[in-house]
C-alpha positions in Angstrom: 134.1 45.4 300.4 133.6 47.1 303.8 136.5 49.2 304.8 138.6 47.7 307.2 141.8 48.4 309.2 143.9 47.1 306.6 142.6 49.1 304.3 143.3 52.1 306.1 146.8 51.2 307.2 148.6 50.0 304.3 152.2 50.1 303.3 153.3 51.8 300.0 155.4 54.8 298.8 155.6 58.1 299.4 154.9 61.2 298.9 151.0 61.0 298.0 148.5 58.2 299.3 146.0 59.5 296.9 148.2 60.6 293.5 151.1 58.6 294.5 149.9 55.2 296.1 146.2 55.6 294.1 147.5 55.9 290.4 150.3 53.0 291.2 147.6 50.8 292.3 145.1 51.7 289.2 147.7 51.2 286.9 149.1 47.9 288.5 145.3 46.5 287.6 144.8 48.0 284.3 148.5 46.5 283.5 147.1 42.8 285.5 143.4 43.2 283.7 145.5 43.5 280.0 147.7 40.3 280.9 144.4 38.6 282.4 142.6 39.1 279.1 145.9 37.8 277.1 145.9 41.0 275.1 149.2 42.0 276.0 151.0 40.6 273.1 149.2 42.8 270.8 149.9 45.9 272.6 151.4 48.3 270.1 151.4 51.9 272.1 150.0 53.2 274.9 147.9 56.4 276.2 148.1 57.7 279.5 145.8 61.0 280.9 145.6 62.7 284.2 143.1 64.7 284.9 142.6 67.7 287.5 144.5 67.6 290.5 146.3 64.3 289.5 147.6 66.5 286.4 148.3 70.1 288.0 150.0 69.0 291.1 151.5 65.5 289.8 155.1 66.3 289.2 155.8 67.0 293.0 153.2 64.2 294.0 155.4 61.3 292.2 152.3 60.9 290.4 154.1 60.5 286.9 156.6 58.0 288.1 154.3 56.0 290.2 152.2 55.4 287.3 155.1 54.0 285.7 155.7 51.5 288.2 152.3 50.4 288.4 151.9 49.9 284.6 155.3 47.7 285.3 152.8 45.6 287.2 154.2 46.8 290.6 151.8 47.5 293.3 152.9 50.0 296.2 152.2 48.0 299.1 154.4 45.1 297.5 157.5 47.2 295.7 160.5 47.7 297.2 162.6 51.2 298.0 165.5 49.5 295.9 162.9 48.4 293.0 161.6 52.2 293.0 165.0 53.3 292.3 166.3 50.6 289.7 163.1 50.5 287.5 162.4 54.5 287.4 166.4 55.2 286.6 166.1 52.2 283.8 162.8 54.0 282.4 164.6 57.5 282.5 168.2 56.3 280.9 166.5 53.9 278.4 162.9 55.7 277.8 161.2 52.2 277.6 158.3 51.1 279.9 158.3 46.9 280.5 154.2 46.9 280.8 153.2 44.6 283.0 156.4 42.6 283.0 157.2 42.7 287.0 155.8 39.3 287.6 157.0 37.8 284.0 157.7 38.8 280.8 155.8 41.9 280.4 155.8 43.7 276.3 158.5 46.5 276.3 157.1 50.4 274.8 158.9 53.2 273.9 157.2 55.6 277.0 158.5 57.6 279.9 156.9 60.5 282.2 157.1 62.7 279.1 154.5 61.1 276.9 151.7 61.2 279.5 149.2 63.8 278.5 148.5 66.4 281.5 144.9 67.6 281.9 144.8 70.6 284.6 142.2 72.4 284.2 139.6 69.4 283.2 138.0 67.9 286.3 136.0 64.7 285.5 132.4 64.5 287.0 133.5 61.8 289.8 136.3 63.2 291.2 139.4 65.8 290.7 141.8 62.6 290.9 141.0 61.3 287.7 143.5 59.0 285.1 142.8 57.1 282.0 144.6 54.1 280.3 144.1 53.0 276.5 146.2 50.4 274.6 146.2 50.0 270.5 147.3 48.0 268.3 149.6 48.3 265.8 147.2 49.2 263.3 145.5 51.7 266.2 142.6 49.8 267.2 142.0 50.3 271.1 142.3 47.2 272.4 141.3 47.8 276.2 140.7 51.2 277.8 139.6 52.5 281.8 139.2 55.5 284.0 139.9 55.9 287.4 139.6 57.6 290.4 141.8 57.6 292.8 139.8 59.0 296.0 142.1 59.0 298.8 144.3 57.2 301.0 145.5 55.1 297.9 141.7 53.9 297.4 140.7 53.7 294.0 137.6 53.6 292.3 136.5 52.8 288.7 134.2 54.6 286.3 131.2 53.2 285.9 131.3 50.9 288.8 130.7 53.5 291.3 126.5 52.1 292.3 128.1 48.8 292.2 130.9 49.6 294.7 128.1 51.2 296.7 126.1 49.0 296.8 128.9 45.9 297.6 130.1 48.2 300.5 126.5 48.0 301.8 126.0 44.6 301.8 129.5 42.9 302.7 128.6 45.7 305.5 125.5 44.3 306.5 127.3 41.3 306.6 129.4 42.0 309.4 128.5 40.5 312.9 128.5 44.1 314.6 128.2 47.1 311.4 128.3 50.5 312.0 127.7 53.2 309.8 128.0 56.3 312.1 129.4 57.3 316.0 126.4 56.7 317.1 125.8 53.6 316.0 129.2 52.6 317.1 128.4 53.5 320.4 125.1 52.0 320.5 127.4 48.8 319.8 129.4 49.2 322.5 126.4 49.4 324.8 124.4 46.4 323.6 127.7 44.6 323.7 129.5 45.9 327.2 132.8 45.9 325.1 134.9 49.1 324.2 135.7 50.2 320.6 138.7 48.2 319.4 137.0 45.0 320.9 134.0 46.1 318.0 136.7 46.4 315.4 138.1 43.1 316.4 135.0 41.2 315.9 134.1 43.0 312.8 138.2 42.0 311.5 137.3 38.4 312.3 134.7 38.1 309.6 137.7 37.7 307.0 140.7 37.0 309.1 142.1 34.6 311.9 142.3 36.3 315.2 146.1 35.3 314.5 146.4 36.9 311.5 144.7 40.3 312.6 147.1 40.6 315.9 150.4 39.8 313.2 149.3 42.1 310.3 149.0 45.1 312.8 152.3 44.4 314.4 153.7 44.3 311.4 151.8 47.5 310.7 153.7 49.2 313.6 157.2 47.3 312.5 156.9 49.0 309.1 156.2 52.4 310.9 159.4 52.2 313.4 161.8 51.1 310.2 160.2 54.3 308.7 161.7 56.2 311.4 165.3 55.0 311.8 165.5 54.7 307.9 164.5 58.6 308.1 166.8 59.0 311.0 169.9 58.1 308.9 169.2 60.4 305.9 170.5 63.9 305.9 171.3 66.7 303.6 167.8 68.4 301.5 164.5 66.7 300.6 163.6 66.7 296.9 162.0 68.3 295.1 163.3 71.8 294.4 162.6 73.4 297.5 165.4 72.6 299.3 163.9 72.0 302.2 166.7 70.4 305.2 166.0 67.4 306.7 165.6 68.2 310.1 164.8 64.9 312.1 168.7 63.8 311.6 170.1 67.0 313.8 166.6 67.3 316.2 167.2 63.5 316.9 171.2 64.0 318.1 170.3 67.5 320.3 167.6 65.5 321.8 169.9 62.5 322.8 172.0 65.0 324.8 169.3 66.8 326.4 167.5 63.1 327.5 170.0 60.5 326.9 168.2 57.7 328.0 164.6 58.5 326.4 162.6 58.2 329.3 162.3 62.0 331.1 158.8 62.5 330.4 159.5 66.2 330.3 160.5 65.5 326.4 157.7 63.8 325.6 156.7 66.4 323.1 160.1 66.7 321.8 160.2 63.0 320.9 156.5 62.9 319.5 157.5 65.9 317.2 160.5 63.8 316.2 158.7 60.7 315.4 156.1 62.5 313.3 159.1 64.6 311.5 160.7 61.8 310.5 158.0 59.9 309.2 156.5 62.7 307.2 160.2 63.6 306.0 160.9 59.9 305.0 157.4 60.3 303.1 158.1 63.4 301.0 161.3 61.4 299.8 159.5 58.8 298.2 160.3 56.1 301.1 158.3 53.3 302.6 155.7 54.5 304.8 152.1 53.3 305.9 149.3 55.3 304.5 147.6 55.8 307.8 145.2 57.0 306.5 146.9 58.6 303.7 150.3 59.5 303.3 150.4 63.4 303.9 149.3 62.4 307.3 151.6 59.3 308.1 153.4 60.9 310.4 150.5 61.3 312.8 149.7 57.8 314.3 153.0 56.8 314.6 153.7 59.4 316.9 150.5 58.9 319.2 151.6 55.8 319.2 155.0 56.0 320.2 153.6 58.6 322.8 151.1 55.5 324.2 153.7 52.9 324.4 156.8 55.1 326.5 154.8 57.8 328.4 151.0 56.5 329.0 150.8 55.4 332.7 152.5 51.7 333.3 154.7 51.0 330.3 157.7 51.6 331.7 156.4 48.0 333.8 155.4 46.9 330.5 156.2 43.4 329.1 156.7 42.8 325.2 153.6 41.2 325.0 151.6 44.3 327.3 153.1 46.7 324.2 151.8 44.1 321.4 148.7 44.3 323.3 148.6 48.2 323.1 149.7 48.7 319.3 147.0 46.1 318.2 144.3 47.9 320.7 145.5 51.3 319.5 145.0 50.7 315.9 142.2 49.2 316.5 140.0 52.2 317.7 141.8 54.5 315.4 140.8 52.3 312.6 136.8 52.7 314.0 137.1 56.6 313.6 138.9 55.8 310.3 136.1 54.0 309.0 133.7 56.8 310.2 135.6 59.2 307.7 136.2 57.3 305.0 132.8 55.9 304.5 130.7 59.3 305.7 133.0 62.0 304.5 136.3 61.6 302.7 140.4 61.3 303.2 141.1 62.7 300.3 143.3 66.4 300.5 142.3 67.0 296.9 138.5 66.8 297.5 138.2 68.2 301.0 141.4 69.7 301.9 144.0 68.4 304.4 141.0 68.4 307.4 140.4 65.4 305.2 143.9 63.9 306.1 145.5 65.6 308.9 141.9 66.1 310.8 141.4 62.8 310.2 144.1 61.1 311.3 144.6 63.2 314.4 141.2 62.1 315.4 142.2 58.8 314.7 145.2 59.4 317.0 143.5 60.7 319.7 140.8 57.6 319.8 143.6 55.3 319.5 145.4 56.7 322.7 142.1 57.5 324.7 141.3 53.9 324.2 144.6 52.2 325.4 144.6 54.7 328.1 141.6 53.2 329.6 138.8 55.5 328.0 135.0 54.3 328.0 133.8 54.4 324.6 132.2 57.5 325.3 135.5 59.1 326.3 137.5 57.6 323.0 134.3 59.3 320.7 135.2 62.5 322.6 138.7 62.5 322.1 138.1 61.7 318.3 136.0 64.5 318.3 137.9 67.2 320.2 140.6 66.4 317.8 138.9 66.8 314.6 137.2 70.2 315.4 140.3 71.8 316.3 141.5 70.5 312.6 138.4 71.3 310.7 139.4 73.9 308.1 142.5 73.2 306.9 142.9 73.5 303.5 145.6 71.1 301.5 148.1 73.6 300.4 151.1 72.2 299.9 154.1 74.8 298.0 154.9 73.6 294.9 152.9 70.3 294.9 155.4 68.8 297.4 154.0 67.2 300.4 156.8 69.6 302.6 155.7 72.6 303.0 152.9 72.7 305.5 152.4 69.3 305.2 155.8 68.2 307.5 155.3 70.3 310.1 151.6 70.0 310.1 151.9 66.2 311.4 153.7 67.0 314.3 151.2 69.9 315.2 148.4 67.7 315.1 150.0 64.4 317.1 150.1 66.8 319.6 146.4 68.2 319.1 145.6 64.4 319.4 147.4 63.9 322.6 145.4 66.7 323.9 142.5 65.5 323.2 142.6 62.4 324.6 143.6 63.7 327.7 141.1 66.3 327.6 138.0 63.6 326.9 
């Protein structure tokens, strides 16, 4: 299908869009595929490889434990913080795995994160995210077996159905009532069309959902962001992991109250985008709730843009309720324009391209998103997208340990500011 907005914003767990959110969602269909061809009840044992990345950075991704879930039938953008926590501490104290038996009575194994076989240094020829499944039965015949990929931003693809997914993406594409494959023609669109970038998006949404239903699934996009926050805001003490890294959105959050008590000097702006984008990313590296935007070692960056655009851009201390829906829904919008530019020409994912695939990305994102509600032409927004992304280009995804902490924390509130900038500068 063509990439949409929804595609690109989409709630799940953290820490990893691409070997957290990716494998939970691959093994959620392979466990759905074995029910759907009614060979679960001969499932006897089952195999489990991850190749590459997926294997040498997995343990401080969550990608172990994720693919548990998943093969439990739970899919991230569905499970529950409080379902995380009671399935994975059943599968650790017990050591069985209930395959496929979230949504009914599923066949119970003897399996945990131990019995998955790790893969480092083999990269399969698609991607460096790569992870197999096999069932047997009891007398070892493999009764169903698949490889994925899981490409970035929890996107997954299969192998062997690469062409096919091509070519689909092409023609539900062509499809559309206003398609776009690069800026340019994005641009050229807006021309033709006298209407700005988010008003092309919201056509383009309309082919497959009510006007209704695109204005309530991206408020509820932004609802899912701000619970993020305050969830974060109550946590204190060390983040996961090893590192011992202090949560520091808690303590930035109660110096900043005293300093600007009411939240509205717009002398702190930066202070409270930095907040917003440490709290998200902090919440994130703890395994939380966040929305992949677009992946999850960058979720911290449109949120804060976007709590920038609704408190300090010109008129919203005037604004009404509706005057903010209106600005959330036009922001993500035009960010989700630039995100389709990336995901369809270049890639999201940190593992194939480094972190100018996630953080460059969503700044850009960011920075269209605010250049459009602040009243940019569609020139302007391309600009800003732009400006942000070249000042991102580069970065490498380095994370210490293979926890998304350490750069990756601070990193998000480095680049919501990059993205403010550039909108104002375009």
């Amino acid at each position: 299908m063509a990439v949409g907005v929804f595609d690109l914003f989409t709630v799940g767990i953290g820490p990893s869009s691409s070997h957290t959110v990716g494998p939970m969602r691959a093994a959620a269909v392979f466990a759905g595929e074995l029910k759907d061809a009614g060979v679960l009840g001969s499932v006897a044992s089952l195999r489990v490889d991850l190749y590459g990345s997926l294997a040498a950075t997995g343990r401080g991704h969550g990608t172990m434990t994720a693919t548990l879930l998943g093969l439990e039938g739970y899919h991230p953008e569905l499970i529950l913080p409080e379902e995380v926590e009671e399935r994975l501490a059943s599968i650790a104290e017990t050591g069985v795995l209930n395959l496929a038996g979230a949504s009914g009575e599923g066949v119970e194994l003897p399996y945990a994160v131990e019995d998955m076989v790790l893969h480092p240094l083999t990269v399969l020829p698609r991607h460096t995210n790569g992870m197999k499944f096999a069932v047997s039965d009891a007398a070892g015949n493999v009764l169903r077996e698949a490889t994925f990929f899981s490409v970035g931003g929890g996107f997954i693809v299969r192998e062997g159905e690469e062409d096919a997914a091509r070519a689909e993406l092409e023609e539900t594409k062509a499809e559309l009532p206003l398609p776009f494959r690069t800026a340019a023609e994005l641009l050229g669109r807006c021309s033709s069309k006298g209407l700005g970038i988010s008003d092309i998006m919201f056509i383009n949404e309309r082919a497959s959902r009510s006007e209704e239903e695109i204005r309530e699934g991206l408020l509820h996009i932004w609802s899912v962001m701000e619970a993020c926050v305050e969830t974060s805001l109550k946590r204190e003490g060390v983040l996961p992991g090893g590192l011992k890294v202090r949560r520091r959105a808690p303590d930035w959050l109660e110096r900043l109250l005293k300093e600007d008590k009411d939240r509205n000097d717009p002398k702190y702006w930066q202070e409270w985008v930095n907040l917003i984008a440490l709290a998200v990313n902090e919440e994130n590296a703890t395994g939380g709730r966040v929305v992949t935007a677009p992946t999850n070692g960058a979720a911290g960056i449109i949120p804060a843009v976007l709590y920038y655009a609704l408190n300090y851009a010109p008129g919203m201390d005037q604004a009404s309720q509706k005057d903010r829906d209106d600005v959330v829904v036009k922001f993500l919008l035009a960010a989700g324009a630039v995100g389709v530019l990336y995901k369809e020409q270049a890639s999201i994912s940190g593992a194939e391209v480094g972190c100018q695939g996630e953080v460059g990305s969503a700044s850009s994102m960011a920075a269209a998103g605010l250049a459009e509600v602040m009243g940019g032409t569609p020139g302007q927004v391309e600009n800003a997208a732009e400006i942000a992304m070249e000042h991102n280009l580069g970065l490498t995804c380095d994370p210490i340990g293979g926890l998304v902490q350490i750069p990756c924390i601070e990193r998000n509130a480095i680049a919501a500011a990059k993205a403010i900038n550039a909108a104002k500068m375009a």
